[in-house]
C-alpha positions in Angstrom: -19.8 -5.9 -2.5 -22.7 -4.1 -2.2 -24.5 -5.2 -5.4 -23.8 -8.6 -4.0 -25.7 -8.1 -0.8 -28.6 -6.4 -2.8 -28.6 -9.8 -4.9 -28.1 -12.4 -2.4 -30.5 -10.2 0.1 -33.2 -8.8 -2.7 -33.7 -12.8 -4.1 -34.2 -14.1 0.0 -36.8 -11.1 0.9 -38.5 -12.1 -2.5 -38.4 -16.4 -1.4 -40.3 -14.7 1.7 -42.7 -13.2 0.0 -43.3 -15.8 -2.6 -43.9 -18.2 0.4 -46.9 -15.4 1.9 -44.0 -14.6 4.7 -44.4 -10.8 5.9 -40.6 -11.3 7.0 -37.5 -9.5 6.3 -34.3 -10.8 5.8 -32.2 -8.8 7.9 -34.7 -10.3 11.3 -33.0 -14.2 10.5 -30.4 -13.3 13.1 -32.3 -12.5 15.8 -35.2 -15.1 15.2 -32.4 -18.2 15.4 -30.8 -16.3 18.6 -34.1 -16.5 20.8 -35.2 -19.5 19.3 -33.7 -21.3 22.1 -37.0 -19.8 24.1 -34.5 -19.0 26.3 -35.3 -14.6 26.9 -32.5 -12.6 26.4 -31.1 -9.1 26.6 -30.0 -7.0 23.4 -26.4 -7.4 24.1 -26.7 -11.1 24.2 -28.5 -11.3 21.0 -26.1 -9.0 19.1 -23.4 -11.2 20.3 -25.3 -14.6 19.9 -26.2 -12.9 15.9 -22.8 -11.8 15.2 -24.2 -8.1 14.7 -23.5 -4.7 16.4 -25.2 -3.8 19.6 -27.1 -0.7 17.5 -28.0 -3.3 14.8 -30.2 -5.3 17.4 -31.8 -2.2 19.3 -32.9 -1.6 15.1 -33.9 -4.7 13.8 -35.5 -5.7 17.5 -37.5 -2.3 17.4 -38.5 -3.3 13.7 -39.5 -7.0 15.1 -41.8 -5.5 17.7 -43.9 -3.5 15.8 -44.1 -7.0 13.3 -45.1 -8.7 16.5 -42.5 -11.5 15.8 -41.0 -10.7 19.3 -42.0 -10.3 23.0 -40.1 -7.2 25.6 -40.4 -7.5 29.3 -38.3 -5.8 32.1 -35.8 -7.7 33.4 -36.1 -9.5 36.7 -33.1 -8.2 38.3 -32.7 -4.7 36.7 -36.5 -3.5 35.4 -34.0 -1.0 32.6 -32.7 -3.6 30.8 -35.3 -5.4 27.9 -35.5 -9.3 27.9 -36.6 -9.9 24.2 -38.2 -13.3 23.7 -40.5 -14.9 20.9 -44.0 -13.8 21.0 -46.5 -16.5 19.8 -46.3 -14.9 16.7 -42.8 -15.5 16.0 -42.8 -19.2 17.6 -45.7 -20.2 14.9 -43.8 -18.5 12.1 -40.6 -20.5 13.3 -41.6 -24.0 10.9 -42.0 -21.9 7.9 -39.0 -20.0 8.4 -36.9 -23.2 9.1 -37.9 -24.3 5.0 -37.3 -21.0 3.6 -33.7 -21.3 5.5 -33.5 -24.9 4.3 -34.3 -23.8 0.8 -31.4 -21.0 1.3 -28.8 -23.3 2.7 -29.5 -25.3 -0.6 -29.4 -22.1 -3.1 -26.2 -20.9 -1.1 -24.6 -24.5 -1.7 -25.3 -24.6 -5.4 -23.8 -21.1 -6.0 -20.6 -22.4 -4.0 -20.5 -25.1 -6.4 -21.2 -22.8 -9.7 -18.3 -20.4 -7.9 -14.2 -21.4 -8.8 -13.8 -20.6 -4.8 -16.8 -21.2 -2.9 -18.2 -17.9 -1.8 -19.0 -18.9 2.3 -15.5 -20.3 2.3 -14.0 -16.7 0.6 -16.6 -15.1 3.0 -15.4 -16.8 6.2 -11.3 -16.1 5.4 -12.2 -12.5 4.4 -14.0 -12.0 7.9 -11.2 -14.1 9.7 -8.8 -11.4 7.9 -10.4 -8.6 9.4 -11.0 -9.4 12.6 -7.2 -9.9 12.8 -6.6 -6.1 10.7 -9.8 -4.3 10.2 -10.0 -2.6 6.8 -10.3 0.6 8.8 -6.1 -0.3 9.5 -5.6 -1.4 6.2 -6.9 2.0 4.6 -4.5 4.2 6.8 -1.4 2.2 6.3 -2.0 2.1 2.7 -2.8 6.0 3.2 1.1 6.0 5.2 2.6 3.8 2.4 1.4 6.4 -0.3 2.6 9.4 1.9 5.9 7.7 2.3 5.8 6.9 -1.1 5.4 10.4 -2.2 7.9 11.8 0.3 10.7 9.6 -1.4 9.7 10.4 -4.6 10.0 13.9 -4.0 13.8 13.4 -2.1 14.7 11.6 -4.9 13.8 14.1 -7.6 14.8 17.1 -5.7 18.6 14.9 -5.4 18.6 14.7 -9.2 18.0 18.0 -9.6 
């Protein structure tokens, strides 16, 4: 799985670079959740990107120093960050949208080289572990093999 990602991510930071983008892969999430223009907190763009809480703070602090994104306090509660697109980031936004297109258009002709298209695979795996995460499936497999071993040993201490 992980040669995979290095692959699929190592060939899109390279389209970025080949298209004189200073621009990392792992920041697509966040640019399409603010680019609404509508500012937002961390929490709400880890949800809106479909990535951890801790995986914003990182690839938001990374953003910053790029200059891709904007942090002001919030109006209501001067703690909490409200991360927006910095001008920066909004004029990088049309060259981004043709690498993405160019993506989509890779990702669909690998799907169609693939027996099972690999998004659909993808989206069924994920579906599979929000309903048992693989955490769960590694200790009952762990349980099974313990049981498994305790009945093996009954059994051969009974035909002793």
């Amino acid at each position: 799985m992980r040669h995979l990602i290095d692959l699929l991510d190592g060939a899109v930071g390279a389209a970025y670079e080949e298209a004189g983008l200073a621009y990392r892969p792992r920041y697509t999430p966040v640019m399409r959740a603010l680019m609404q223009g509508e500012p937002r907190t961390i929490g709400q763009i880890a949800e809106a990107a479909g990535i951890t809480q801790p995986a914003a703070t990182q690839t938001i602090a990374l953003m910053l120093k790029a200059g891709l994104i904007a942090s002001e306090p919030g109006a209501l509660d001067g703690r909490q960050k409200m991360i927006s697109l910095s001008a920066q980031g909004q004029a990088l936004l049309p060259q981004l949208q043709q690498c993405w297109q160019a993506t989509a258009a890779a990702a669909r002709s690998l799907d169609a080289d693939l027996p099972y298209p690999l998004s659909e695979t993808l989206a069924h795996a994920i579906a599979a572990l929000e309903r048992q995460p693989f955490g769960a499936r590694i200790r009952a497999a762990r349980n099974a093999d313990t049981e498994s071993g305790t009945e093996k040993q009954a059994g051969h201490q009974e035909a002793s």
